[in-house]
ChimeraX commands (.cxc) that place a marker at each C-alpha (Angstrom):
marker #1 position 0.00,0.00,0.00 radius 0.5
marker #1 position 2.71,2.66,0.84 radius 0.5
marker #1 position 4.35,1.78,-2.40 radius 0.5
marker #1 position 1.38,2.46,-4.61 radius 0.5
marker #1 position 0.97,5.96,-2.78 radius 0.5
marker #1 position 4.37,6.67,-3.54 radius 0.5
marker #1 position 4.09,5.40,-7.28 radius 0.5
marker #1 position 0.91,7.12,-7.44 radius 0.5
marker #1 position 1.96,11.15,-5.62 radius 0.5
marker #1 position 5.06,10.49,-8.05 radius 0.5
marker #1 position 3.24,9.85,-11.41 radius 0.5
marker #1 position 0.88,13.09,-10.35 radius 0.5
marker #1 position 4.17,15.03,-9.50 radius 0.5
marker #1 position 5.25,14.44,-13.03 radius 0.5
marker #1 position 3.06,15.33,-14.88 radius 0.5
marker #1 position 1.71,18.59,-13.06 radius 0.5
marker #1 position 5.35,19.57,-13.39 radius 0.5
marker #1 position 5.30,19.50,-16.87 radius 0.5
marker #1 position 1.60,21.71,-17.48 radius 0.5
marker #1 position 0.76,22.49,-20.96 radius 0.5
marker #1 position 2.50,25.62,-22.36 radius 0.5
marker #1 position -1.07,27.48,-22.42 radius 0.5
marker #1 position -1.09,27.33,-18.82 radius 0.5
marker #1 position 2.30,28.63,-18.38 radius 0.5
marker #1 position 0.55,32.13,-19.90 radius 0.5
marker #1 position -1.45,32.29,-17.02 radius 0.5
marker #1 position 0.33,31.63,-14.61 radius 0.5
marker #1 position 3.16,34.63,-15.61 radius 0.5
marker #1 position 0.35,37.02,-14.78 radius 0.5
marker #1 position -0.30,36.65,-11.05 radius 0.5
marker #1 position 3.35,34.96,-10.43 radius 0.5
marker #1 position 3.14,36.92,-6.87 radius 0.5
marker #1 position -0.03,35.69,-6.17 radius 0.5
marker #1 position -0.60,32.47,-8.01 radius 0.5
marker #1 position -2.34,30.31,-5.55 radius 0.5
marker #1 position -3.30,27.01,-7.41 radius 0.5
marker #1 position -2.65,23.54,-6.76 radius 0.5
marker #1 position 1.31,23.41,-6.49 radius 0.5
marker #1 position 1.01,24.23,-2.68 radius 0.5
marker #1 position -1.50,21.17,-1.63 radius 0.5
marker #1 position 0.13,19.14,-4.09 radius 0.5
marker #1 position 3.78,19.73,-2.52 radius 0.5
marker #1 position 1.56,19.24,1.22 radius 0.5
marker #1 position 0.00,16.00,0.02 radius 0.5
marker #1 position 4.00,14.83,-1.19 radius 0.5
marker #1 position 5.50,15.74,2.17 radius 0.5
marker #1 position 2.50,13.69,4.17 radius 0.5
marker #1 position 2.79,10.95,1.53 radius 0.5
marker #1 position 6.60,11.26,2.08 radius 0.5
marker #1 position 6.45,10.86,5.62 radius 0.5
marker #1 position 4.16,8.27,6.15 radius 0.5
marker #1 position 5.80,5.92,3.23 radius 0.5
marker #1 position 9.23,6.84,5.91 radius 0.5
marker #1 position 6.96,6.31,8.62 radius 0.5
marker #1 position 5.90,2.65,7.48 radius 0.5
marker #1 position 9.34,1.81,5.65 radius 0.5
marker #1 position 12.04,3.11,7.98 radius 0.5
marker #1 position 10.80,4.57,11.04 radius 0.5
marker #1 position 8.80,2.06,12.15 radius 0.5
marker #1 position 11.17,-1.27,11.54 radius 0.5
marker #1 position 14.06,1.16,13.12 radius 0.5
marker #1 position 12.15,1.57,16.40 radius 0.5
marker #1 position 11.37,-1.40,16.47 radius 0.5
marker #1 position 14.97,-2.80,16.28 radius 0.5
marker #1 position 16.03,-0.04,18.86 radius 0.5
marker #1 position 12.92,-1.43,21.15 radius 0.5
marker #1 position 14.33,-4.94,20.72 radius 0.5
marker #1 position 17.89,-3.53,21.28 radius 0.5
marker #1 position 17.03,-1.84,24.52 radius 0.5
marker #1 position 15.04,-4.48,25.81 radius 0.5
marker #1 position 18.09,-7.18,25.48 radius 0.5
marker #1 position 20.44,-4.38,26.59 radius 0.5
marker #1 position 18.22,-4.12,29.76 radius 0.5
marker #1 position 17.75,-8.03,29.70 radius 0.5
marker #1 position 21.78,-7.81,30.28 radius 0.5
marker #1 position 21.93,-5.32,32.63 radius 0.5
marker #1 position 19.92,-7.25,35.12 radius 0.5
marker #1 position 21.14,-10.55,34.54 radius 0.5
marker #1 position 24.31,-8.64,35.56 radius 0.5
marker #1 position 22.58,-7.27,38.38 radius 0.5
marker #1 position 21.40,-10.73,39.24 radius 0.5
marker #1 position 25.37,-11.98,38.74 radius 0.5
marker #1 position 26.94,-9.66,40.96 radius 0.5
marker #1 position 25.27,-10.75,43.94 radius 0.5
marker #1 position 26.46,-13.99,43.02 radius 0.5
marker #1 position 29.97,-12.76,42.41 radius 0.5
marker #1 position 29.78,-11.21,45.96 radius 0.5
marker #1 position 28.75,-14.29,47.48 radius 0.5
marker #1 position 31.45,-16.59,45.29 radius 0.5
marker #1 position 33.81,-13.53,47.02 radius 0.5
marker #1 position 32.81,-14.40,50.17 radius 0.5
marker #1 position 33.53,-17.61,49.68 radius 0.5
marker #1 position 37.00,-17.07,48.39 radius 0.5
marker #1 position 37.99,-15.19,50.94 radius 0.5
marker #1 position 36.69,-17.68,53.89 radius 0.5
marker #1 position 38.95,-20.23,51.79 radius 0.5
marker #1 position 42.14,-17.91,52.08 radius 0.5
marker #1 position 41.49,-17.17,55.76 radius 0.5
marker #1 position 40.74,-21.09,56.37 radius 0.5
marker #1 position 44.36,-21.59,54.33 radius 0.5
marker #1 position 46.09,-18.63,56.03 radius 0.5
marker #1 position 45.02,-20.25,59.36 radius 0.5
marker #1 position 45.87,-23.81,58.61 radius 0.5
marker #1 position 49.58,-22.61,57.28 radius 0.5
marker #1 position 49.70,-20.45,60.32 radius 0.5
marker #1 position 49.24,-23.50,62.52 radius 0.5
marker #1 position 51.22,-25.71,60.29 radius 0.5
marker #1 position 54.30,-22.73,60.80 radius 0.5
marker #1 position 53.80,-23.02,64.62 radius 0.5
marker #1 position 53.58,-26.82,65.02 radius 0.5
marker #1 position 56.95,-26.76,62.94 radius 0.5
marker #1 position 58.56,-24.12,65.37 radius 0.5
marker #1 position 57.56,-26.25,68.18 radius 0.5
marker #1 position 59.00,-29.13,66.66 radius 0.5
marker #1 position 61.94,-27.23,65.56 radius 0.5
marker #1 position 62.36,-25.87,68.88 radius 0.5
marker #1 position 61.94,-29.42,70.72 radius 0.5
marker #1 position 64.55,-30.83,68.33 radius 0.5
marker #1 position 67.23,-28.05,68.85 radius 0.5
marker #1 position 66.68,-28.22,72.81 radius 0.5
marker #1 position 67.22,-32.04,72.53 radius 0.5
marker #1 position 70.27,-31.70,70.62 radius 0.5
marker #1 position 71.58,-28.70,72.73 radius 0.5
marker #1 position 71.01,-31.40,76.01 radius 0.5
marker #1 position 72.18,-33.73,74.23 radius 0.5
marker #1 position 75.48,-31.55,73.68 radius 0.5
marker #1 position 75.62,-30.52,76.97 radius 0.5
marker #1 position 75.65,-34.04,78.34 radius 0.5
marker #1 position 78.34,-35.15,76.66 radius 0.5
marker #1 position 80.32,-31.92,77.34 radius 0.5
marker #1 position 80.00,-32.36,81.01 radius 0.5
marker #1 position 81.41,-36.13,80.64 radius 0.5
marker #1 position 84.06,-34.75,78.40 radius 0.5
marker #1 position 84.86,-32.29,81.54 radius 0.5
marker #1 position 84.31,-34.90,84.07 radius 0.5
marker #1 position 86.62,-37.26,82.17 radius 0.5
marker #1 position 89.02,-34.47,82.10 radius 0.5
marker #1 position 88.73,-33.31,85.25 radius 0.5
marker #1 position 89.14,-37.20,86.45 radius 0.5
marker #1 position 92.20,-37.32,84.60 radius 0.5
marker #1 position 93.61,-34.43,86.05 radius 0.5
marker #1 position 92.64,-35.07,89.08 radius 0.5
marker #1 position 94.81,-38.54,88.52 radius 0.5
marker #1 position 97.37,-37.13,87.09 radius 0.5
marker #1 position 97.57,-34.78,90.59 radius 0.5
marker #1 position 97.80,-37.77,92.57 radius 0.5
marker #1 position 100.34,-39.64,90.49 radius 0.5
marker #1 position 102.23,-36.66,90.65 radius 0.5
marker #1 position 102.68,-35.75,94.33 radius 0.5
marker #1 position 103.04,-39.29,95.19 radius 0.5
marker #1 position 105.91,-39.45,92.30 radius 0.5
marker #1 position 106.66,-36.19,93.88 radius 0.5
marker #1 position 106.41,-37.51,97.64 radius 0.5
marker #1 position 108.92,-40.25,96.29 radius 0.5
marker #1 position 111.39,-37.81,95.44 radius 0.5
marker #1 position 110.82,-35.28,98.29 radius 0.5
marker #1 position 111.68,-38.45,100.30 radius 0.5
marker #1 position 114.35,-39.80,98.21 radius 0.5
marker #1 position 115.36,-35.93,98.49 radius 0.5
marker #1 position 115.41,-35.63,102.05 radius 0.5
marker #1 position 117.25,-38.76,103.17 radius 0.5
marker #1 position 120.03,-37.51,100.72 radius 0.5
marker #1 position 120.21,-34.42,102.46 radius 0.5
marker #1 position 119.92,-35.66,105.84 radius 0.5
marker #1 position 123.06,-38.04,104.58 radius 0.5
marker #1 position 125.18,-34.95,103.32 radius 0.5
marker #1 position 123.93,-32.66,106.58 radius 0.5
marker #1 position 124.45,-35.48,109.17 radius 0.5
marker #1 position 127.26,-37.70,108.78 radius 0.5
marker #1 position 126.32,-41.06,109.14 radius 0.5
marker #1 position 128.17,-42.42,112.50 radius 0.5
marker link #1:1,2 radius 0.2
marker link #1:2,3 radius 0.2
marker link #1:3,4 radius 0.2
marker link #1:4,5 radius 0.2
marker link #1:5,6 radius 0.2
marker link #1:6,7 radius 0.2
marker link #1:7,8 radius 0.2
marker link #1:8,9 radius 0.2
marker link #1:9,10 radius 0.2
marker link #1:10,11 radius 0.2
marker link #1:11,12 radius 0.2
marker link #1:12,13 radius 0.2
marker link #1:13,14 radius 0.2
marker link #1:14,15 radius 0.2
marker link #1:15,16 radius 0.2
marker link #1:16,17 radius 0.2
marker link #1:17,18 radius 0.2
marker link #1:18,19 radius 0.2
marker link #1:19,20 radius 0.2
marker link #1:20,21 radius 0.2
marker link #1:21,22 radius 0.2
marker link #1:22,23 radius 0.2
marker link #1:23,24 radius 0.2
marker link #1:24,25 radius 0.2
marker link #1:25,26 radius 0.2
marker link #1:26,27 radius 0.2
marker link #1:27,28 radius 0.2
marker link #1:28,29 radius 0.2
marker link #1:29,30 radius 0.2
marker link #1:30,31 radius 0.2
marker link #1:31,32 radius 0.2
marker link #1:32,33 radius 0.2
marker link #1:33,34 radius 0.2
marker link #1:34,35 radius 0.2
marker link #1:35,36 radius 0.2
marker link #1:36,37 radius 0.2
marker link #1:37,38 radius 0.2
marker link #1:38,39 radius 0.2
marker link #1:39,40 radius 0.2
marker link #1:40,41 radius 0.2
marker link #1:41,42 radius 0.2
marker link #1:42,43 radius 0.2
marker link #1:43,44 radius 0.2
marker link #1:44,45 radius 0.2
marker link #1:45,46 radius 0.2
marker link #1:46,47 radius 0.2
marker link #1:47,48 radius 0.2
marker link #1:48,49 radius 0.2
marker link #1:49,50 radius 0.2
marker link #1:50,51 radius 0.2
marker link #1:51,52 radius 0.2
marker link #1:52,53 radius 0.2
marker link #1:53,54 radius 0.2
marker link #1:54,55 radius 0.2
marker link #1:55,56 radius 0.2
marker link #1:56,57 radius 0.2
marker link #1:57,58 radius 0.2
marker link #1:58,59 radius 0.2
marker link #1:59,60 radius 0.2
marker link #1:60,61 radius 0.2
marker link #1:61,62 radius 0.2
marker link #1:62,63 radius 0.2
marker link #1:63,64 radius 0.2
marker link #1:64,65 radius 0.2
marker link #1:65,66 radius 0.2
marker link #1:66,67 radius 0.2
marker link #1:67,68 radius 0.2
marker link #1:68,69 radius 0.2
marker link #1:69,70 radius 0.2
marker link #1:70,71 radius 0.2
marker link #1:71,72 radius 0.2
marker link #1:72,73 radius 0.2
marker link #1:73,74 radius 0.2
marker link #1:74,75 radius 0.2
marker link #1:75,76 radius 0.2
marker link #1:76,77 radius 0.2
marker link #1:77,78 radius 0.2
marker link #1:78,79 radius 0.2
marker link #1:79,80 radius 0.2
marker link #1:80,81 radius 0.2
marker link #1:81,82 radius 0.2
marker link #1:82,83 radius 0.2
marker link #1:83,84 radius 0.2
marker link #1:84,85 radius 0.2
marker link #1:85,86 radius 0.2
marker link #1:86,87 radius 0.2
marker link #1:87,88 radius 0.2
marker link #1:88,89 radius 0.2
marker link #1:89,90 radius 0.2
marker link #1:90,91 radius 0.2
marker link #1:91,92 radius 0.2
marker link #1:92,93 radius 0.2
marker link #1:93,94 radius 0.2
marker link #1:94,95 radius 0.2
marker link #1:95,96 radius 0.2
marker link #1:96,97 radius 0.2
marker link #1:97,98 radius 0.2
marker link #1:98,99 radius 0.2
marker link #1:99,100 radius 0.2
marker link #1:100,101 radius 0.2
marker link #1:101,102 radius 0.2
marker link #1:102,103 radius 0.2
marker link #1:103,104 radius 0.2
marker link #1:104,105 radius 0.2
marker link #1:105,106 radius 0.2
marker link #1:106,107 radius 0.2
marker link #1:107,108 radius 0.2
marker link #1:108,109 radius 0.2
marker link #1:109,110 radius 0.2
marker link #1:110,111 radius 0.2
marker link #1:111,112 radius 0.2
marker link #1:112,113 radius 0.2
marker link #1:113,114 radius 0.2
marker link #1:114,115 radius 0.2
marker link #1:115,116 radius 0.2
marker link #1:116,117 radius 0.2
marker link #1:117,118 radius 0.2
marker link #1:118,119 radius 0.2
marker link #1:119,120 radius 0.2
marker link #1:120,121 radius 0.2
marker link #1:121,122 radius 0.2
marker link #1:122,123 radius 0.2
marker link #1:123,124 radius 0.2
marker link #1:124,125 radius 0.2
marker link #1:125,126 radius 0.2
marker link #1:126,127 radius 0.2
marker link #1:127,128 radius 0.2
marker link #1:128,129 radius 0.2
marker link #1:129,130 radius 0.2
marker link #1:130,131 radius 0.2
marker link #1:131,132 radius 0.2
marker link #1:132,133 radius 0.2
marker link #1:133,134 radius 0.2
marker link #1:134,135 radius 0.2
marker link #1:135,136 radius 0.2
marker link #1:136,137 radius 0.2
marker link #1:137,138 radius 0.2
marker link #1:138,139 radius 0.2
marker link #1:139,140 radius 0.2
marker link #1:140,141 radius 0.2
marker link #1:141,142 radius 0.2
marker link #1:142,143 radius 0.2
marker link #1:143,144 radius 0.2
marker link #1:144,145 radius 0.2
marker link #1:145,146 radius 0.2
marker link #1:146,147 radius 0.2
marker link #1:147,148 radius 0.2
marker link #1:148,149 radius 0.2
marker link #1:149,150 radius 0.2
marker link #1:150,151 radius 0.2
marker link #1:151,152 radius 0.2
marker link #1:152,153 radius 0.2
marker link #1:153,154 radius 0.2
marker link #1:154,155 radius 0.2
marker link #1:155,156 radius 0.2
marker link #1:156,157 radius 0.2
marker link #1:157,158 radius 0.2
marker link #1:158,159 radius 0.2
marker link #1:159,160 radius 0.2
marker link #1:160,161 radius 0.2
marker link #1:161,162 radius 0.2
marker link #1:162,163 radius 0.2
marker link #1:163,164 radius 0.2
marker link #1:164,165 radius 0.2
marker link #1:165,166 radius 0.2
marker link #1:166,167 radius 0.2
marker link #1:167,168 radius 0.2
marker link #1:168,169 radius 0.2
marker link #1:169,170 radius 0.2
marker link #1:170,171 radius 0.2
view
């Protein structure tokens, strides 16, 4: 239907464009005020015009911009909808890494304990065998005195009979 309007206000445009030369005449007289068809006929055009735009593009463009800001709305609250699940998969991530930090941190501390434990085993264990070291020592020393103030105690008295012999002559 648009299309036959158009073909139609297009065949009348033509040929009331090109009027008979006897009308031409007429209308030189009154050129200021010639008030004939020309105006309605340009009217009818521009409403014939816009409703063949109307029907042809107007129309199937708002449409498609409807459509467009529907699905563009669509997205926006299925996004909506997402985020609260992104907020809640958050949550969740971050009761994970606190659970993880806290399990490490206890792992870390059990192994300082055990570290700790270990060291102070080996440090007694050092310690121990120090003090026998020293005690053997010491016993050995303490030996070693002995044997040498009786080797000593020998010799004073080997010592002091000699003298005694060279002070006191021997009757």
């Amino acid at each position: 239907l648009p299309s036959l309007l158009a073909a139609a206000a297009a065949a009348a445009t033509v040929s009331l464009a090109h009027a008979p030369p006897s009308l031409a005449e007429e209308t030189e007289k009154a050129l200021l005020f010639d008030f004939n068809l020309t105006l309605p006929i340009i009217a009818a055009e521009f409403l014939l015009l816009m409703v063949a735009l109307d029907k042809i593009y107007f129309t199937p463009l708002g449409k498609f911009m409807d459509d467009r800001d529907a699905a563009i709305r669509e997205k926006l609250n299925s996004v909506k909808d997402t985020s609260a699940e992104v907020k809640q998969l958050e949550e969740e991530a971050a009761a994970v890494m606190r659970a993880a930090r806290a399990e490490i941190s206890a792992a870390l501390n059990k192994m300082k304990k055990e570290t700790q434990v270990e060291v102070e085993q080996k440090l007694a264990e050092g310690r121990q065998k120090l003090e026998a070291e020293l005690q053997e020592a010491l016993a050995n020393l303490e030996k070693q005195k002995e044997d040498t103030i009786l080797a000593l105690d020998s010799q004073i008295a080997a010592l002091s009979e000699e003298i005694v012999k060279k002070v006191l002559p021997v009757s």
